[in-house]
PyMOL Python script that loads the backbone (N, CA, C, O; Angstrom):
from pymol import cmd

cmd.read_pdbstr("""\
ATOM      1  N   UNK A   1     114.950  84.587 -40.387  1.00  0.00           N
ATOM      2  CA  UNK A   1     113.846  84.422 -39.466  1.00  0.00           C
ATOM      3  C   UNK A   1     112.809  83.507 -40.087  1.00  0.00           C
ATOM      4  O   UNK A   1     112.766  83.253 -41.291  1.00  0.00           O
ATOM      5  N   UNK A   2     111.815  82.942 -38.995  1.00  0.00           N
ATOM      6  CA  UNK A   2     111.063  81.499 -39.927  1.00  0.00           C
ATOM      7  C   UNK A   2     109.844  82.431 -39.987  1.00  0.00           C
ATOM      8  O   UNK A   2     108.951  81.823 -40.577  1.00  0.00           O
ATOM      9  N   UNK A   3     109.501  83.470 -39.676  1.00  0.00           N
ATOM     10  CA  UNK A   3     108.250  84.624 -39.754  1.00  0.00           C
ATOM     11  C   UNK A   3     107.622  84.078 -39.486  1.00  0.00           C
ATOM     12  O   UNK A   3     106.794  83.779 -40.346  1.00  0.00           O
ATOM     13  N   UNK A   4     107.430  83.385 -37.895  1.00  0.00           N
ATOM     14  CA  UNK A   4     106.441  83.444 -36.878  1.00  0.00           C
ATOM     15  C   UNK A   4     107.292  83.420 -35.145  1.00  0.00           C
ATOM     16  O   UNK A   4     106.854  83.961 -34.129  1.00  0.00           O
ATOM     17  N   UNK A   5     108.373  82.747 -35.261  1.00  0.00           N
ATOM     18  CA  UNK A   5     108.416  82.433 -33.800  1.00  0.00           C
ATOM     19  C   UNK A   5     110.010  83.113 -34.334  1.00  0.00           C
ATOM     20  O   UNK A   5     110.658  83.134 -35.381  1.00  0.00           O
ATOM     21  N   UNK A   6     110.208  83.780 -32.511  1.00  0.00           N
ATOM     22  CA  UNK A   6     111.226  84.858 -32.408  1.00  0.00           C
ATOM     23  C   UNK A   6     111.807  86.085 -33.361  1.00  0.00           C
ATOM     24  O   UNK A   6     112.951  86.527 -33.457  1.00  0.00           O
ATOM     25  N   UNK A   7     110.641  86.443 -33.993  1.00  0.00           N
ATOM     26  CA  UNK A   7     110.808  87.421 -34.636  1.00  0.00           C
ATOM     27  C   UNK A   7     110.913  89.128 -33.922  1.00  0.00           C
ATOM     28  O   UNK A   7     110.678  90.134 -34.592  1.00  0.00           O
ATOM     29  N   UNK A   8     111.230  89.144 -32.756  1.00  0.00           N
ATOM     30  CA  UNK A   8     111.093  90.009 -32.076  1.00  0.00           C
ATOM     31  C   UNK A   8     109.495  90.568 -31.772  1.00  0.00           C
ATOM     32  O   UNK A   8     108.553  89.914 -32.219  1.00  0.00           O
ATOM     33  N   UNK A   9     109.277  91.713 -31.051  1.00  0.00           N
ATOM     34  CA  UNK A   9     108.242  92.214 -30.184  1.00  0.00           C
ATOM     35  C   UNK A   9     108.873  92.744 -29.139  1.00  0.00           C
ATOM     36  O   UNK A   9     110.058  92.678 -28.810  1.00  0.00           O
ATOM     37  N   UNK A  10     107.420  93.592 -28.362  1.00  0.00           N
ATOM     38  CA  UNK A  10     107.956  94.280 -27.339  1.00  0.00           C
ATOM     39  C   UNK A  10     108.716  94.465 -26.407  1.00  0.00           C
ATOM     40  O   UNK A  10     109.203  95.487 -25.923  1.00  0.00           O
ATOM     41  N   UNK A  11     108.862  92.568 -25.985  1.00  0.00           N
ATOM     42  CA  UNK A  11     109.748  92.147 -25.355  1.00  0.00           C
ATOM     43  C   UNK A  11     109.731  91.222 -25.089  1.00  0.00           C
ATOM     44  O   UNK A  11     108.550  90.878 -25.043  1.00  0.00           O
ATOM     45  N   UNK A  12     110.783  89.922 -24.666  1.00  0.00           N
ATOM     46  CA  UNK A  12     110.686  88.641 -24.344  1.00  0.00           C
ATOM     47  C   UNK A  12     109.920  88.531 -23.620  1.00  0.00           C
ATOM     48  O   UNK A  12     109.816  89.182 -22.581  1.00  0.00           O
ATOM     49  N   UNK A  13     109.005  87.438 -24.117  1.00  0.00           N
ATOM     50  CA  UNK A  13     107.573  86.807 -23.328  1.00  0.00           C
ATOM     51  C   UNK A  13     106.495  87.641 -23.149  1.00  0.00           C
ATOM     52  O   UNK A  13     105.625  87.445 -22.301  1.00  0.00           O
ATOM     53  N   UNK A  14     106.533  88.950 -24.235  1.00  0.00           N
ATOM     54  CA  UNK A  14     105.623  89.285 -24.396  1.00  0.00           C
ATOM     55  C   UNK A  14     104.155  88.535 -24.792  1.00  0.00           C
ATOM     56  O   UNK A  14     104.267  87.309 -24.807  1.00  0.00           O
ATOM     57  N   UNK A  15     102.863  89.017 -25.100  1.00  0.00           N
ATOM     58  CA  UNK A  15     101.962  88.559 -25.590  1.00  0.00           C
ATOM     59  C   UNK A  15     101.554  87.560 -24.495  1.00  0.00           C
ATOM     60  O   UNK A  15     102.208  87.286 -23.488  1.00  0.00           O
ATOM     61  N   UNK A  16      99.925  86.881 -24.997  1.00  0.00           N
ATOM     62  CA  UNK A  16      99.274  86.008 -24.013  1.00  0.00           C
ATOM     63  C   UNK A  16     100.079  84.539 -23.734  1.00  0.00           C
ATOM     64  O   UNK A  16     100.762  84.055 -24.637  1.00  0.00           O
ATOM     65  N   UNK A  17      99.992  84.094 -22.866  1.00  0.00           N
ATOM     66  CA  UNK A  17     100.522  82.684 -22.842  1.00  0.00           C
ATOM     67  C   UNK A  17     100.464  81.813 -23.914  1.00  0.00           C
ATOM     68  O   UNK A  17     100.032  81.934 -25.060  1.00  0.00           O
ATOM     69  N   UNK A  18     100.944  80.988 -23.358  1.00  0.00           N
ATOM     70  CA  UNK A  18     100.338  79.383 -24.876  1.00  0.00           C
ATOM     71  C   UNK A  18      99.339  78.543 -23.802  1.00  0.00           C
ATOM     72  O   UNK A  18      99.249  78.573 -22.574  1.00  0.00           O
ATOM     73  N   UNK A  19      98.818  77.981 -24.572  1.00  0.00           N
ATOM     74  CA  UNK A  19      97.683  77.341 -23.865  1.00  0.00           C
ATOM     75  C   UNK A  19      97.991  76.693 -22.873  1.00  0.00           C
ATOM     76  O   UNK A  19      97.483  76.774 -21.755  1.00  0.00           O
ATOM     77  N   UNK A  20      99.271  75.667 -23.401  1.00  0.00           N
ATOM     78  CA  UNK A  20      99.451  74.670 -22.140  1.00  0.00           C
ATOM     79  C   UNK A  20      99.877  75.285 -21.228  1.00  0.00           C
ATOM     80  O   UNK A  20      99.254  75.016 -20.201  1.00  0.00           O
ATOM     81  N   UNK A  21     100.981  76.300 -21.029  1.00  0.00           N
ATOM     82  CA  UNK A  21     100.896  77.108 -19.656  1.00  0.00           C
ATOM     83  C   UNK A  21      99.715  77.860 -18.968  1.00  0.00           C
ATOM     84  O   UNK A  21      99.722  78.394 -17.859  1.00  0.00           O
ATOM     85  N   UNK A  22      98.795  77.789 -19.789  1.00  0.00           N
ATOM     86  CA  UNK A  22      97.714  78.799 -18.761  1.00  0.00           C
ATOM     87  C   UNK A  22      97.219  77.179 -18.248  1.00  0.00           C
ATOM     88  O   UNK A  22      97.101  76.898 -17.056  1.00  0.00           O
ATOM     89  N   UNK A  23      96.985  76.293 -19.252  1.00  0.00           N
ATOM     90  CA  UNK A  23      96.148  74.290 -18.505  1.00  0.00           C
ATOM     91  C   UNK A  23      96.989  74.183 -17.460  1.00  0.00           C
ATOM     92  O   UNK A  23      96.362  73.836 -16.459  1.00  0.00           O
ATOM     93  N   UNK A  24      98.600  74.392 -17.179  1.00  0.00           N
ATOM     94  CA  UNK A  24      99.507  73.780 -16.177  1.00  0.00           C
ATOM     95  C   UNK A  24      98.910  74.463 -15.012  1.00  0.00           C
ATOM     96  O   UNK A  24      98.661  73.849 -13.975  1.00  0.00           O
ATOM     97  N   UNK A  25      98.592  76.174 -15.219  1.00  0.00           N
ATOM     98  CA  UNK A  25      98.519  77.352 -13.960  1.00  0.00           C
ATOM     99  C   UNK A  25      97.568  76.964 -13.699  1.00  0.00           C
ATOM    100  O   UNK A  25      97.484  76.522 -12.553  1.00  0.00           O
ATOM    101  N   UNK A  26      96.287  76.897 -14.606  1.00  0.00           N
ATOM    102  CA  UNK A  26      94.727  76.685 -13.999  1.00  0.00           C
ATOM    103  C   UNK A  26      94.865  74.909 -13.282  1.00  0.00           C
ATOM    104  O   UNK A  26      93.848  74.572 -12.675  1.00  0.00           O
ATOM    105  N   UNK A  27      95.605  74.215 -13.313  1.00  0.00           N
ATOM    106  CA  UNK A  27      95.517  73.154 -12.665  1.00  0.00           C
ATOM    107  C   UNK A  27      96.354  73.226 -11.725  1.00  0.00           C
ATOM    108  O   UNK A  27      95.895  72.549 -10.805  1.00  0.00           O
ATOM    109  N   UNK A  28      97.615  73.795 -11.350  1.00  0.00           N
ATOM    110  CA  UNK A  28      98.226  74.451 -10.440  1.00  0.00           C
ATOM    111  C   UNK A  28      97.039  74.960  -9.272  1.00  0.00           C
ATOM    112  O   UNK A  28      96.677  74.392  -8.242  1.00  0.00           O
ATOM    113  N   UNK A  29      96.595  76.274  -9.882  1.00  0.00           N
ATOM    114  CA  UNK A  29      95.333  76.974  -8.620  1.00  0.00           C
ATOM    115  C   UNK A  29      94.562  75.734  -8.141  1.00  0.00           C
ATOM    116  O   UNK A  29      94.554  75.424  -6.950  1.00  0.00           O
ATOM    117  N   UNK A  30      93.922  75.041  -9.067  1.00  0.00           N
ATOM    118  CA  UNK A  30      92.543  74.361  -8.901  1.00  0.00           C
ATOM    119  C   UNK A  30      93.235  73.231  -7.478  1.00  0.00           C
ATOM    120  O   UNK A  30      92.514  73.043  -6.497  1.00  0.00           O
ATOM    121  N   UNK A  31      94.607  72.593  -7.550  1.00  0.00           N
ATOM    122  CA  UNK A  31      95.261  71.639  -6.013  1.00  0.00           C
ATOM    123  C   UNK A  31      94.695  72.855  -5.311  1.00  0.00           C
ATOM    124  O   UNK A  31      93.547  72.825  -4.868  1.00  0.00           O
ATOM    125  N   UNK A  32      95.383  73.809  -5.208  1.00  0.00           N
ATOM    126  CA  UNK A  32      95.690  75.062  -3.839  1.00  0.00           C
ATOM    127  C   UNK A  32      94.515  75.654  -3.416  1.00  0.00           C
ATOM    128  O   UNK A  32      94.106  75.729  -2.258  1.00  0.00           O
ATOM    129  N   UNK A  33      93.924  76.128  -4.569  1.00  0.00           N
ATOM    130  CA  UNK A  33      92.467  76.658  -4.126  1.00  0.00           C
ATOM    131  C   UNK A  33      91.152  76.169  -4.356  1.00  0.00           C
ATOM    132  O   UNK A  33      90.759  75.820  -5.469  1.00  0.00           O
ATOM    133  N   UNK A  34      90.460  76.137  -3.309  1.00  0.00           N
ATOM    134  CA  UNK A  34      88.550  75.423  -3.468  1.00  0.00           C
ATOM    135  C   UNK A  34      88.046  76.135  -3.884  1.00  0.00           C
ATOM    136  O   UNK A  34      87.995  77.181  -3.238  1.00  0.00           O
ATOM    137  N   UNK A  35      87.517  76.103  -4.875  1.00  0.00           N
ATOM    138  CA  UNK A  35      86.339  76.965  -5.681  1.00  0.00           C
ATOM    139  C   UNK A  35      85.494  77.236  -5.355  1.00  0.00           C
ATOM    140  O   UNK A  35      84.806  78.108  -5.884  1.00  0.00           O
ATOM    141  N   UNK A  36      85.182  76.568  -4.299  1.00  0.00           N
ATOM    142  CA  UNK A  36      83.892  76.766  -3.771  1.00  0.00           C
ATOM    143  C   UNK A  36      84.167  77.404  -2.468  1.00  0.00           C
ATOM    144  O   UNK A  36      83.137  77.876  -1.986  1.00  0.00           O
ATOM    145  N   UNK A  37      85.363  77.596  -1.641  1.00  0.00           N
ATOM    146  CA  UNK A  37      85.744  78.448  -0.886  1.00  0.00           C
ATOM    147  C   UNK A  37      86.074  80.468  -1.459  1.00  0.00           C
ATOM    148  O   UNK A  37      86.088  81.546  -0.865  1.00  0.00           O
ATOM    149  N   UNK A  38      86.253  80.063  -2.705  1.00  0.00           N
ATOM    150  CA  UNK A  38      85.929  81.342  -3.586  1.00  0.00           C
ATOM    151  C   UNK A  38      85.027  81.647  -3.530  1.00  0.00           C
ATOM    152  O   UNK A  38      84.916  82.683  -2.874  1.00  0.00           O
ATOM    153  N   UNK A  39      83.773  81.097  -4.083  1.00  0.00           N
ATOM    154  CA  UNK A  39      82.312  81.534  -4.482  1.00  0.00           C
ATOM    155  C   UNK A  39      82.215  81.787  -2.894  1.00  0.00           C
ATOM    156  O   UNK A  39      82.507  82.957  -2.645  1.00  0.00           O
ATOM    157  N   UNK A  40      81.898  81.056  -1.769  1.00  0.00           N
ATOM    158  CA  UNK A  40      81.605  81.686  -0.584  1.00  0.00           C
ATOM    159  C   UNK A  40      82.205  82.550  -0.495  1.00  0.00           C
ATOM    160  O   UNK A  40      81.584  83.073   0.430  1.00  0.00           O
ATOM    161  N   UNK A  41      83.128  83.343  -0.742  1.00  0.00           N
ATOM    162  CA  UNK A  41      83.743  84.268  -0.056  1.00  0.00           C
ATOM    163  C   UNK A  41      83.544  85.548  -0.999  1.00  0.00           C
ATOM    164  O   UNK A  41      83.720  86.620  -0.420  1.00  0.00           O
ATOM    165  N   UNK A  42      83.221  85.613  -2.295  1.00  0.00           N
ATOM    166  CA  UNK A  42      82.560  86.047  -2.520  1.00  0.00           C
ATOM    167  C   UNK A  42      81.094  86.539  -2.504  1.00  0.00           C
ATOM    168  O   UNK A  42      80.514  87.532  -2.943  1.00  0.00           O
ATOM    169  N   UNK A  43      80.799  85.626  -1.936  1.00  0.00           N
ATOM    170  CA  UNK A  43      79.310  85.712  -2.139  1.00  0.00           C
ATOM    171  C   UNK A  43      79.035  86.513  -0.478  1.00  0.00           C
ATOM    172  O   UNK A  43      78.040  87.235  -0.418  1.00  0.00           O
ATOM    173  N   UNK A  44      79.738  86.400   0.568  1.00  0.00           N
ATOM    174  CA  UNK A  44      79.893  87.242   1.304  1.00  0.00           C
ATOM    175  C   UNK A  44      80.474  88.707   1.207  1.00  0.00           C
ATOM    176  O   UNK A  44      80.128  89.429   2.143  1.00  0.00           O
ATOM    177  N   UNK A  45      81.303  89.295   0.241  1.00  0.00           N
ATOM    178  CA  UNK A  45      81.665  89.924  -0.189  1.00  0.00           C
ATOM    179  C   UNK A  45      80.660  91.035  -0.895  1.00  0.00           C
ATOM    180  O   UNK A  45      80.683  92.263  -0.810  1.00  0.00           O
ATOM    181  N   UNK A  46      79.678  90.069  -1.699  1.00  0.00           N
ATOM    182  CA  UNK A  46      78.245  90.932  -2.190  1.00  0.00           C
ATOM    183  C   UNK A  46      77.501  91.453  -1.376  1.00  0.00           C
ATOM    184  O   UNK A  46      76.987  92.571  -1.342  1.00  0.00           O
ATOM    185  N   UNK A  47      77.428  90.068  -0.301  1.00  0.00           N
ATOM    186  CA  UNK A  47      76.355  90.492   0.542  1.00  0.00           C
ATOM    187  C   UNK A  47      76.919  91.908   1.707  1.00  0.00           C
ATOM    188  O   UNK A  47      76.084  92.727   2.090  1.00  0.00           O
ATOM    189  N   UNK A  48      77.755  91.962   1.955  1.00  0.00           N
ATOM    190  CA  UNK A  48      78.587  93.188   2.748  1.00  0.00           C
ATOM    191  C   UNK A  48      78.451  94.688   1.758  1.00  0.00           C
ATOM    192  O   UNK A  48      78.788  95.823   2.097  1.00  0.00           O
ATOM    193  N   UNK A  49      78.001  94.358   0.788  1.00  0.00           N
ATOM    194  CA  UNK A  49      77.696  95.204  -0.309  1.00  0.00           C
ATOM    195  C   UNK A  49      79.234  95.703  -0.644  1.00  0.00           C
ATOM    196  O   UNK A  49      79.362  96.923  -0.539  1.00  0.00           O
ATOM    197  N   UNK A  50      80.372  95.013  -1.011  1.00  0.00           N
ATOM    198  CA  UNK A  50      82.020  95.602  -1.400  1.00  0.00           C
ATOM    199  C   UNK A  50      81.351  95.600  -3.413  1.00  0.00           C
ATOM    200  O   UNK A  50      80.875  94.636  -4.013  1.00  0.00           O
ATOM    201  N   UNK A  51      81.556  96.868  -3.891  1.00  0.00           N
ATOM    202  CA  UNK A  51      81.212  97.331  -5.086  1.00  0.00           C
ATOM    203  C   UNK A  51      81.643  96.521  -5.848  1.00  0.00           C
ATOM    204  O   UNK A  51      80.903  96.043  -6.708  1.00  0.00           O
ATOM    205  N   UNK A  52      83.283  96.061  -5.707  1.00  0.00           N
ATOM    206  CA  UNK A  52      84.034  95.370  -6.812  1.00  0.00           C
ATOM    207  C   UNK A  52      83.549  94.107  -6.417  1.00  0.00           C
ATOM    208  O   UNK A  52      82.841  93.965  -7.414  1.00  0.00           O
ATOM    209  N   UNK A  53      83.373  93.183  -5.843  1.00  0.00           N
ATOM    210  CA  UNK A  53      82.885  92.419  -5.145  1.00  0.00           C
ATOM    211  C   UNK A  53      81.613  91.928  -6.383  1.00  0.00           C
ATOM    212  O   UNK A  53      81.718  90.982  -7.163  1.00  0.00           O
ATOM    213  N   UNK A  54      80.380  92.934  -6.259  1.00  0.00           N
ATOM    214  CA  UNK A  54      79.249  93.102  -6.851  1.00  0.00           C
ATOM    215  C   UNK A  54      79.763  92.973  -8.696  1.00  0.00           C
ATOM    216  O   UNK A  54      79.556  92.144  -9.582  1.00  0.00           O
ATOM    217  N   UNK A  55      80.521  94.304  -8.605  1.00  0.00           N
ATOM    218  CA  UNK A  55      80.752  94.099  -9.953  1.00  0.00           C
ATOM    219  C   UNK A  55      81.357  92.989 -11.232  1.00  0.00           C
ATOM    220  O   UNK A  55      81.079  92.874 -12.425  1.00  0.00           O
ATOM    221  N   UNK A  56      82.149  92.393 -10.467  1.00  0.00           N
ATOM    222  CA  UNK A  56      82.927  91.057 -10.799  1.00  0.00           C
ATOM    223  C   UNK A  56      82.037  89.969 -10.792  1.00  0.00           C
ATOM    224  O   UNK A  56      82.315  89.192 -11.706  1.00  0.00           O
ATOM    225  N   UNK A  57      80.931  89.558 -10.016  1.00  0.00           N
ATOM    226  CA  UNK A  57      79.605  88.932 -10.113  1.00  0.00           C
ATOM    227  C   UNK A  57      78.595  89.178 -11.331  1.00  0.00           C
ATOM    228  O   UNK A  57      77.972  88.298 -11.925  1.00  0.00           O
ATOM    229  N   UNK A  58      78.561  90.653 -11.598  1.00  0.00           N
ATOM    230  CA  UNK A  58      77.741  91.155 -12.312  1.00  0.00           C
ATOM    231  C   UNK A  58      78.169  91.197 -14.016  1.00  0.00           C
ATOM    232  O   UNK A  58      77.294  91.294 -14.876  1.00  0.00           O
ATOM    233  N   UNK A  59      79.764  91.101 -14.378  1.00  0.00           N
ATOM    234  CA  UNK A  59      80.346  91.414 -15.270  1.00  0.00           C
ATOM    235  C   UNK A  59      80.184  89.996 -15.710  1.00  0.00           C
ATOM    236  O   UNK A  59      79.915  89.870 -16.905  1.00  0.00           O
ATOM    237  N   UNK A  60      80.308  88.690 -14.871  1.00  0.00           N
ATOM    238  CA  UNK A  60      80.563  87.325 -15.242  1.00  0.00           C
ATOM    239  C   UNK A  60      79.578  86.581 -15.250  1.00  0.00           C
ATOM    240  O   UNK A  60      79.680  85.531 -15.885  1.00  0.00           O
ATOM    241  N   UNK A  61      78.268  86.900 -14.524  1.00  0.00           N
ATOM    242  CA  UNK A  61      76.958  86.335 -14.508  1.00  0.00           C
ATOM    243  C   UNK A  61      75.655  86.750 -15.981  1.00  0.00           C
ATOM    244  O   UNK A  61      74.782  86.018 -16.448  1.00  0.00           O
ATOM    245  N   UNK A  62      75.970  87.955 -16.296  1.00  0.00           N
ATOM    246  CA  UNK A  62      75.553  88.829 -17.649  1.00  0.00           C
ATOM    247  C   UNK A  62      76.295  89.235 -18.583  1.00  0.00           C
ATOM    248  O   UNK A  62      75.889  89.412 -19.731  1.00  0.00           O
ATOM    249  N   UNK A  63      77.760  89.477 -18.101  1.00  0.00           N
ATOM    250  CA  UNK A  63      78.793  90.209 -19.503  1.00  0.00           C
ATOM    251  C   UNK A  63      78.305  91.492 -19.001  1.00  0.00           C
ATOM    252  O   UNK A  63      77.221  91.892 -18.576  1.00  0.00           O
ATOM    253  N   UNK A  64      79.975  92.238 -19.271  1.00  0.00           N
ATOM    254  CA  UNK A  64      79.964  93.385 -19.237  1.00  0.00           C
ATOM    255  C   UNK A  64      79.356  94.515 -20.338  1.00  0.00           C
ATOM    256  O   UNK A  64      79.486  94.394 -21.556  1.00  0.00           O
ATOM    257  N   UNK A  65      78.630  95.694 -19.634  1.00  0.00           N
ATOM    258  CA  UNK A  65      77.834  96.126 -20.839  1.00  0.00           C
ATOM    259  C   UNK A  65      78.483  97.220 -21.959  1.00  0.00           C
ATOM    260  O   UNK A  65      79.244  98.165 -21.755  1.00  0.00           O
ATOM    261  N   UNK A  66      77.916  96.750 -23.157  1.00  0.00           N
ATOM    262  CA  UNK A  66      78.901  97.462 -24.155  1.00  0.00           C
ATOM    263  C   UNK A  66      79.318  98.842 -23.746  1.00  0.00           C
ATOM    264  O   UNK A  66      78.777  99.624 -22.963  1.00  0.00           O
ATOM    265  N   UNK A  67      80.349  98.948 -24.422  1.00  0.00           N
ATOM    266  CA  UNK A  67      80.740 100.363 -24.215  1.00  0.00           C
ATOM    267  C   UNK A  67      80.525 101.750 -25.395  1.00  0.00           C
ATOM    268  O   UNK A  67      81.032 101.662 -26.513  1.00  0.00           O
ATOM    269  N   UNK A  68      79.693 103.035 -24.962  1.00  0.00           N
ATOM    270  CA  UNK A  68      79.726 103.563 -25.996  1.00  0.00           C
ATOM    271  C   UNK A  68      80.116 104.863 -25.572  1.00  0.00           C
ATOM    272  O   UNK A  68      80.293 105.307 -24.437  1.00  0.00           O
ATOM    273  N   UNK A  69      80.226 105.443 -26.804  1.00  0.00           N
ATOM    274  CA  UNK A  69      81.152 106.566 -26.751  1.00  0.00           C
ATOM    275  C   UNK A  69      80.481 107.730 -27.440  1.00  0.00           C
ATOM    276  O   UNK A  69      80.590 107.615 -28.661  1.00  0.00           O
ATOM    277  N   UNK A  70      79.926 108.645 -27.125  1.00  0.00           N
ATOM    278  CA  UNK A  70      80.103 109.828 -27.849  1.00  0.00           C
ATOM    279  C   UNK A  70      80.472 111.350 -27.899  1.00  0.00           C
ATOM    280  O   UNK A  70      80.513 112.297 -27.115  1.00  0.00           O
ATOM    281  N   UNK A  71      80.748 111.070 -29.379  1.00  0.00           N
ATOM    282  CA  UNK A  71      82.035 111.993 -30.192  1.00  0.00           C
ATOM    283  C   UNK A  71      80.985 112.945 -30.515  1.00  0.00           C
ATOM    284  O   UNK A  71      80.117 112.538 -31.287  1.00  0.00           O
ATOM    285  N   UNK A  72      80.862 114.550 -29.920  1.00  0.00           N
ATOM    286  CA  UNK A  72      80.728 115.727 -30.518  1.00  0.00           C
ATOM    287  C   UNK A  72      81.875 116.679 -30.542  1.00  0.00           C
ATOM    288  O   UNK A  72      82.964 116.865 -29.998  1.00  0.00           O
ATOM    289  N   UNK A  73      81.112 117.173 -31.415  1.00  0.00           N
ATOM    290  CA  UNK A  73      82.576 118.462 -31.991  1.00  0.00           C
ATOM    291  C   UNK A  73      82.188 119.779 -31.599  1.00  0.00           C
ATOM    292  O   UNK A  73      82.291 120.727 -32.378  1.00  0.00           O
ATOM    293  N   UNK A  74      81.475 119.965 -29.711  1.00  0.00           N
ATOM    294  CA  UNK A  74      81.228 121.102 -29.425  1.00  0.00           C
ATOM    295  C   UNK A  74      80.802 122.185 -30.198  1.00  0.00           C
ATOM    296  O   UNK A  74      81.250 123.221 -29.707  1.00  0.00           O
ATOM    297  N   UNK A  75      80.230 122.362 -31.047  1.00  0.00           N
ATOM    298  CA  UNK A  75      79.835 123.305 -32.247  1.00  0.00           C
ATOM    299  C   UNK A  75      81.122 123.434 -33.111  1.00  0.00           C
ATOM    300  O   UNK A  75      81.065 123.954 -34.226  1.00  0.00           O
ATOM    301  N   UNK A  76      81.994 123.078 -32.720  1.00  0.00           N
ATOM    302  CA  UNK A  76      82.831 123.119 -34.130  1.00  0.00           C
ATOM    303  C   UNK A  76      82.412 122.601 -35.528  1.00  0.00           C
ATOM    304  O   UNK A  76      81.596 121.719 -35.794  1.00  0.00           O
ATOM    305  N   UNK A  77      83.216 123.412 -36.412  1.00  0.00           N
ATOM    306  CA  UNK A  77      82.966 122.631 -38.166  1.00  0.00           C
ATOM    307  C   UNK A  77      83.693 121.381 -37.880  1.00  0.00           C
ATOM    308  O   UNK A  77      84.253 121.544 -36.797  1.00  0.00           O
ATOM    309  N   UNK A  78      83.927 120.278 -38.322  1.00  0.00           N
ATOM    310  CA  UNK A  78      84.067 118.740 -38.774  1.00  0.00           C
ATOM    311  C   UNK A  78      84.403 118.785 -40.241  1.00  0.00           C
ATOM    312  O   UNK A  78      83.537 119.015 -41.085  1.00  0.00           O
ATOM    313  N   UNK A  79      85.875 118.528 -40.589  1.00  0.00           N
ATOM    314  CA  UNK A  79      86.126 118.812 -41.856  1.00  0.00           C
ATOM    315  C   UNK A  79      86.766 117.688 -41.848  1.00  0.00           C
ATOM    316  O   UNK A  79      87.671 117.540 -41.026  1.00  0.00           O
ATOM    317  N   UNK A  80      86.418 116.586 -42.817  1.00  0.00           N
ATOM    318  CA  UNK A  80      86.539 115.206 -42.802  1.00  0.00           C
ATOM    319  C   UNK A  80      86.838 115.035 -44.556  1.00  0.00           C
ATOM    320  O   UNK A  80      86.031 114.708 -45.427  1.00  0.00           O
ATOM    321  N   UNK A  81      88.207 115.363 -44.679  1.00  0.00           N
ATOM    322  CA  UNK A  81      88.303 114.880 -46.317  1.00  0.00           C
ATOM    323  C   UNK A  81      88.185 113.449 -46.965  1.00  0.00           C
ATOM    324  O   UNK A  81      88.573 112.379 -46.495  1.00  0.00           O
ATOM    325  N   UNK A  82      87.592 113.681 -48.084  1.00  0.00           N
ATOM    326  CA  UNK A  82      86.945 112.655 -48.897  1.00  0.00           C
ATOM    327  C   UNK A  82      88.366 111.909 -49.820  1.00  0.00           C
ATOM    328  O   UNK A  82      89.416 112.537 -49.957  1.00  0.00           O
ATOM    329  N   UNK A  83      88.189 110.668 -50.320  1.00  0.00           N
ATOM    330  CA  UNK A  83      89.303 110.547 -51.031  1.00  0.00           C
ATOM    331  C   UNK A  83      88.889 109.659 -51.857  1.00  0.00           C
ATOM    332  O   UNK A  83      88.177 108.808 -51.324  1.00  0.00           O
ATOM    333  N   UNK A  84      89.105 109.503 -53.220  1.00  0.00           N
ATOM    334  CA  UNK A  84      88.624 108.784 -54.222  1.00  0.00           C
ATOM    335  C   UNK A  84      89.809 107.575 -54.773  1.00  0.00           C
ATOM    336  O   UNK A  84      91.007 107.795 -54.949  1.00  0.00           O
ATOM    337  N   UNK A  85      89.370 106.774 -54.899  1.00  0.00           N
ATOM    338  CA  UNK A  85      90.523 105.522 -55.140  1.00  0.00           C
ATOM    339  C   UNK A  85      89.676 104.965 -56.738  1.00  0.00           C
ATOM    340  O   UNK A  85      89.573 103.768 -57.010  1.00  0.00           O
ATOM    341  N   UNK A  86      89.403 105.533 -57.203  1.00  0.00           N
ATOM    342  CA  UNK A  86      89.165 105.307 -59.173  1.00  0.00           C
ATOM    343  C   UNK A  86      89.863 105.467 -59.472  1.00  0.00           C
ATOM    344  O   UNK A  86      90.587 106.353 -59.017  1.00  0.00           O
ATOM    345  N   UNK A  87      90.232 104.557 -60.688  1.00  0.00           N
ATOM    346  CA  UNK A  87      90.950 104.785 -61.461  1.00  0.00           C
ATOM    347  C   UNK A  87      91.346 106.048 -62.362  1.00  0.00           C
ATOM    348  O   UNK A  87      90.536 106.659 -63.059  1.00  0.00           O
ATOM    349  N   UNK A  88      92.095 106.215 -62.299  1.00  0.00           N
ATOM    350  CA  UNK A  88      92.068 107.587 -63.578  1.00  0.00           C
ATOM    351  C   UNK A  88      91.068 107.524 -64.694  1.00  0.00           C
ATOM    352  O   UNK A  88      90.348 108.481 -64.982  1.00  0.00           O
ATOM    353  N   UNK A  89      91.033 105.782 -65.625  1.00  0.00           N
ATOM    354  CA  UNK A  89      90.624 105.905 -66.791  1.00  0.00           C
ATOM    355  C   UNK A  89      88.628 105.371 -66.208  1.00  0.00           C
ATOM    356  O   UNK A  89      87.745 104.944 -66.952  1.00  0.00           O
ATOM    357  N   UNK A  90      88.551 105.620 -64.780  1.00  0.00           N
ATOM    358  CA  UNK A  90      87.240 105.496 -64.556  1.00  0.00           C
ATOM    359  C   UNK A  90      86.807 106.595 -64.551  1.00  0.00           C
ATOM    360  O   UNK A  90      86.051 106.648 -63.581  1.00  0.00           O
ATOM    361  N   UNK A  91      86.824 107.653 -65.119  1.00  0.00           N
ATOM    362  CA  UNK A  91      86.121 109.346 -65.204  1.00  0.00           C
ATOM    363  C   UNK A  91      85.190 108.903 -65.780  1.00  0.00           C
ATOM    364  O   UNK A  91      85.149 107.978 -66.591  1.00  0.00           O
ATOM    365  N   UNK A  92      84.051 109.823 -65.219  1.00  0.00           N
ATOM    366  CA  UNK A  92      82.999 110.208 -65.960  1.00  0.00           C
ATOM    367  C   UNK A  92      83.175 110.676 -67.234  1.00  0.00           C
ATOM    368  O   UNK A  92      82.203 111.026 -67.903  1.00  0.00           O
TER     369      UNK A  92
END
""", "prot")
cmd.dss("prot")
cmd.show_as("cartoon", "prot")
cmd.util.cbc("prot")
cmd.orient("prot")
C-alpha cells in the first residue's frame, strides 16, 4: 500500500469529495439554478415565518451558536483516577 490512497475505509467513496468534484457540482448547480431565484424564495419563506427557513438564514448570516453542554453527576461521587507518567528514577 502507498499509505495514503486506497488504503481502505468505511467504504468506497467514503469521506468528503476532492475539490474538483465539489468546483464541477457547484458549477453544474450555478447553469441550472439562479441564485437569486433562491434568495427570493427564501426570503419569502422567512417572511411566511417557516422556522427552518429562518433558521438556515440565521445560522449563515451570524454562525451557528456554540454548543454547550452540561455534565452533572446528579449528586453522585465522581471518581476520576489520576495517573502519573514519571519516570521511576523521577521520585521524590
Amino acid at each position: 500500500m502507498d499509505g495514503r490512497k486506497n488504503n481502505g475505509g468505511a467504504r468506497v467513496g467514503a469521506g468528503r469529495p476532492a475539490k474538483a468534484d465539489e468546483a464541477k457540482l457547484i458549477e453544474r448547480l450555478d447553469n441550472i439554478i439562479d441564485s437569486d431565484d433562491v434568495i427570493r424564495e427564501l426570503l419569502s419563506l422567512v417572511k411566511d415565518g417557516d422556522f427552518r427557513a429562518i433558521q438556515l438564514y440565521m445560522n449563515y448570516r451570524w454562525g451557528k451558536p456554540s454548543e454547550k453542554m452540561d455534565i452533572t453527576t446528579n449528586g453522585s461521587d465522581l471518581n476520576i483516577p489520576v495517573i502519573s507518567f514519571r519516570k521511576s528514577d523521577d521520585r521524590d
